[in-house]
N, C-alpha and C positions, 0 to 999 in steps of 0.2 A: 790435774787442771789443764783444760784446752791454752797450746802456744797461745793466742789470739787476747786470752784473759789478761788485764791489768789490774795489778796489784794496786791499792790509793791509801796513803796515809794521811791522815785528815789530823793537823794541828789547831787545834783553836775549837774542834769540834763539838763545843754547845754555846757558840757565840753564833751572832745570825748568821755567818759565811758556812760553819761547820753545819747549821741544821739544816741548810738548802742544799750543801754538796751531800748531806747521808740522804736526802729526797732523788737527787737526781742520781745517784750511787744506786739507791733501791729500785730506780724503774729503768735502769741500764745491765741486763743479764753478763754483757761483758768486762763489770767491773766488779770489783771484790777489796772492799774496807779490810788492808793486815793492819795497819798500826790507829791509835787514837790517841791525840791527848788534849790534855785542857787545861788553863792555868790555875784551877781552882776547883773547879767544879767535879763530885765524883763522876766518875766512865762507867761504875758496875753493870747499869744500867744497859747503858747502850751496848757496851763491849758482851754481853749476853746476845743482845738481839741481834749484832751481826756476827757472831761466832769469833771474836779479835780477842788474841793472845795476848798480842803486844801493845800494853795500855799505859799511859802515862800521868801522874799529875800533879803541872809545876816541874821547875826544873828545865835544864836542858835536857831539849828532845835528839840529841845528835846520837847518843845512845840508843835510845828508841830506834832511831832510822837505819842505823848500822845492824839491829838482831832481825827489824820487820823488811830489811831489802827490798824496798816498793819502787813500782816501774813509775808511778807517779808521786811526789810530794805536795799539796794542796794547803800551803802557807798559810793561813785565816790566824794565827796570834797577831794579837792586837800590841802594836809598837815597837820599839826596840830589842824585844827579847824574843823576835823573829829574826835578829841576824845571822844565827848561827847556822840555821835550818837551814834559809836563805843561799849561805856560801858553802855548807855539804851538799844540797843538791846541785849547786853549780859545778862545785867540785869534781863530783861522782859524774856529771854527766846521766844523771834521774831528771826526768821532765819534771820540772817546775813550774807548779798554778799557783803564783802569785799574787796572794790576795792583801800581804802583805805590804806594802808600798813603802813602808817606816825603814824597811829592812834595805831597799836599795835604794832610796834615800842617804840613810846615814854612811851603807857602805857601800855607794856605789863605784866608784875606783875599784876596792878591793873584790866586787860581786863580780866586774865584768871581766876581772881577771881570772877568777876564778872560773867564769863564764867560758871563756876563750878557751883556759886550759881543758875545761871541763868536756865540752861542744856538744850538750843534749842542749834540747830544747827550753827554753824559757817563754810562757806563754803567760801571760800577765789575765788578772780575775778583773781587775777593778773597770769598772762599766766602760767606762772615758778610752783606754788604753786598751782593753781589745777590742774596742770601735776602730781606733787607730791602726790596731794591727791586722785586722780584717779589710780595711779599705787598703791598706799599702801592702799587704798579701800579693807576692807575686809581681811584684813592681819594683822595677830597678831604682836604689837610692837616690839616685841623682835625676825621676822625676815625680816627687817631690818638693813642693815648693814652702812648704810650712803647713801647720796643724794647728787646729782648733778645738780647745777643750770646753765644755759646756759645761754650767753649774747652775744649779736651782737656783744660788741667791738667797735661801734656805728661809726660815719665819721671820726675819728681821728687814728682807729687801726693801723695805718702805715704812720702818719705824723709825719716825723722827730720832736722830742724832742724840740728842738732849736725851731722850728715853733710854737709850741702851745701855744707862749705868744701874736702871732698875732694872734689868732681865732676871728673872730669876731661875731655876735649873729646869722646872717645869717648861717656861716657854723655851728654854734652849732646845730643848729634847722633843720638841712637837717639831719634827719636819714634814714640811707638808707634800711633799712626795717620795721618799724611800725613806724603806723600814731597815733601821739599823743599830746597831750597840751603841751605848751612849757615848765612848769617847768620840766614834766620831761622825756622830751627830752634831757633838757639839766644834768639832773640825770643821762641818757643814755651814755651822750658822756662823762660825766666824771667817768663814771660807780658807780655812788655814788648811784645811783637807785637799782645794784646790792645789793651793803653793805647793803642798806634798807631791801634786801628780805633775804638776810642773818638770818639776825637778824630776822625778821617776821619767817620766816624758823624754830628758835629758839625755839619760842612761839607756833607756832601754831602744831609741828610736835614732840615735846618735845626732839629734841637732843641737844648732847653737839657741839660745834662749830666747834670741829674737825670731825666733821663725816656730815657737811655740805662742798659742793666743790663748787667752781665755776667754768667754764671752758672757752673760746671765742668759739663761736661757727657763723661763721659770714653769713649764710644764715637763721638763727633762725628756722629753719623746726623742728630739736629736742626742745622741749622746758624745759625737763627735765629728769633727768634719778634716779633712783631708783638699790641701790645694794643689794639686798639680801645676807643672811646668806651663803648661799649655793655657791655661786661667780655669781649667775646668777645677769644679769643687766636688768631692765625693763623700757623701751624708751617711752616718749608720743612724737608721732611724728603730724604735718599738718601744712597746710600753715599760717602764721603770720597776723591772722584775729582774734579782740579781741569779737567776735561775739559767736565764740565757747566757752569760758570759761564763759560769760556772759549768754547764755542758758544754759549752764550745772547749774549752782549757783541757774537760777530762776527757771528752771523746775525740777531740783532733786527731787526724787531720779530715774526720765524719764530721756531718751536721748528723746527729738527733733529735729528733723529736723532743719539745720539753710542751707542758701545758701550758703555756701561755701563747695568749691568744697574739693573732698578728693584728696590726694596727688597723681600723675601718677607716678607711680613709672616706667613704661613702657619708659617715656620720657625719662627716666637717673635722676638720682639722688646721689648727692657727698655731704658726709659729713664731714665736716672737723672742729678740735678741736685744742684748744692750751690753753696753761698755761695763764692766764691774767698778765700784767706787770704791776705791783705795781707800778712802778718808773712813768713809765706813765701815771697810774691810781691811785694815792694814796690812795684818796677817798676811796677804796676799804678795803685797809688797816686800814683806818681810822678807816671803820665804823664795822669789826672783831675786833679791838682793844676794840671800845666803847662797844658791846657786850662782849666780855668775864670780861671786869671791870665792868659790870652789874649795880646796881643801878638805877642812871640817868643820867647815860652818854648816853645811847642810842638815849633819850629824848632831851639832849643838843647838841649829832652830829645833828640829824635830826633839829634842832630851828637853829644854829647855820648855817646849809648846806641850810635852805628854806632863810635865808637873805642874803649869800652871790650870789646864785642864783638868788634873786630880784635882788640885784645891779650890776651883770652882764648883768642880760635883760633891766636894762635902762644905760647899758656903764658908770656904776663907776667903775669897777675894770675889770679885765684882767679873760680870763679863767683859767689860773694858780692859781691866786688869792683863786678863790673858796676853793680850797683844804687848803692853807694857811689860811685865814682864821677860818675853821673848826679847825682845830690843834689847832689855838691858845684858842681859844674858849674854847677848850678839855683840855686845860693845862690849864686853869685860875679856871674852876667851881670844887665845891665838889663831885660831882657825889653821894651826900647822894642819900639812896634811898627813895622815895617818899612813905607816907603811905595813902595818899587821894588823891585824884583831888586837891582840894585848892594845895597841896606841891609839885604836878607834875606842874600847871601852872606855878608855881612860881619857878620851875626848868629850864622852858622853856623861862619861861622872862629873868632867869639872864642870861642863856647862849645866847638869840639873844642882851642882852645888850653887852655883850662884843664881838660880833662877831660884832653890828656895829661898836663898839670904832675900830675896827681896822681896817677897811674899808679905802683903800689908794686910793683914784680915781684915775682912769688912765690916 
């Protein structure tokens, strides 16, 4: 195998992150899939069609990672049971694509430690946050003046108040611009997905909470913006295809070619922003709140937010609920902060214990 080749182990790979990175995997000659795995779903399949020995499914992957040695890890499990991945590629100093966000969320303290010790690369997948890291590419921290995350606002931005205790799983799941797995789509529509990248935002970009924004932005073409010292603003603008920040991650420090087309700005193009509403989006609030109280509340909104989401996707509670929920959750645990793995897990069990005690079926 040519020095030059990169090895990519694709966690999560038949959820929508895992099926775009084996798209862009296949039409990049200098990349080669060693490891796969998925939390459920069989590999036979795929692990044929890219000739991968090392296949995983369910379970922890840090085994897997440890026999398939890969020059890249590509995070795509969905929530909490991407931490571990998360803090061995930190560890090992294996560039990190990040698709994750739950994972340095809940362990973000012990990620950046690991981070530090580790010192390969950590290059973030989720749209918002390699916008961010492409516009502050290259530029000294300090200028920097705060960030701007952008959110669709998702199918509910303008359903009367009063309605949104009928939503049912269906309209949760219709977003009306990215195609994504249903936890978090429904992240999306309650914009708790947002509060996540907040906080990720936190960790990975070293600011304070106030010099993170968030804004509605509901054709998602801006994906994120960047304010400089000086008052200038720096925009990552293109179409809402998770294709682009998925080739940026595995072929850096290249640009690639992907298929998606660039923006015609010739056709017209309107961009339009607005304040996000808390009242409507709590969630939002919730999860600034759980960040600036630092510890492991970050850890407990997120444990807390992925089970009231399970039992909305099988119709025990209402989409209101969700946000209820999380609160209570957030007012019952210590938010100590965690000094290992052992006392972050066991941060995230007490807070899904009391997020199902409170679980009211509808």
């Amino acid at each position: 195998m040519a020095a030059d080749r990169r090895r990519v182990a694709i966690l999560g790979a038949t959820g929508s992150i895992g099926r775009q990175a084996l798209e862009v995997v296949s039409a990049r000659p200098e990349l080669d899939v060693c490891a796969l795995a998925s939390g459920s779903t069989d590999l036979e399949a795929l692990a044929s069609a890219y000739g991968v020995s090392h296949v995983q499914v369910g379970g922890d992957p840090v085994a897997l990672l440890e026999a398939a040695e890969p020059d890249i890890v590509l995070n795509a499990v969905v929530g909490f049971a991407g931490v571990r991945a998360t803090l061995w590629a930190l560890e090992h100093g294996v560039t990190l694509a990040l698709a994750n966000k739950e994972s340095l969320v809940a362990a973000g303290d012990l990620a950046l430690d690991a981070w530090k010790r580790g010192g390969g690369l950590l290059l973030p997948v989720d749209s918002e946050h390699s916008a961010v890291f492409q516009c502050c590419e290259g530029r000294a921290p300090e200028t920097v003046d705060s960030i701007v995350l952008t959110a669709s606002g998702g199918p509910f931005r303008e359903r009367p108040l009063h309605e949104l205790d009928a939503v049912t799983v269906e309209e949760a799941l219709a977003h009306p611009t990215w195609s994504m797995g249903p936890k978090i789509t429904i992240d999306s529509a309650t914009l708790a997905n947002k509060g996540l990248e907040v906080i990720e935002a936190h960790f990975l970009f070293g600011l304070p909470y106030d010099r993170i924004e968030v804004v509605v932005h509901p054709s998602s073409v801006v994906h994120a913006i960047v304010r400089l010292r000086d008052g200038a603003a720096l925009a990552h603008l293109g179409y809402p295809d998770m294709r682009v920040p998925i080739s940026f991650a595995l072929t850096y420090p290249e640009r690639r070619e992907t298929p998606v087309a660039p923006l015609d700005f010739r056709a017209g193009l309107t961009l339009e922003f607005e304040p996000p509403d808390t009242e409507r989006f709590p969630l939002l609030r919730l999860a600034r709140e759980a960040g600036e109280r630092g510890g492991t509340y970050p850890c407990a909104f997120n444990a807390a937010n992925e089970v009231a989401v399970e039992a909305f996707l099988r119709g025990l509670v209402r989409f209101t609920d969700i946000a209820t929920v999380v609160e209570d959750a957030l007012g019952a645990v210590d938010g100590a902060p965690a000094r290992d793995l052992d006392e972050l897990v066991e941060a995230d069990e007490e807070a899904r214990r009391h997020a199902a005690g409170r679980l009211t079926p509808t």
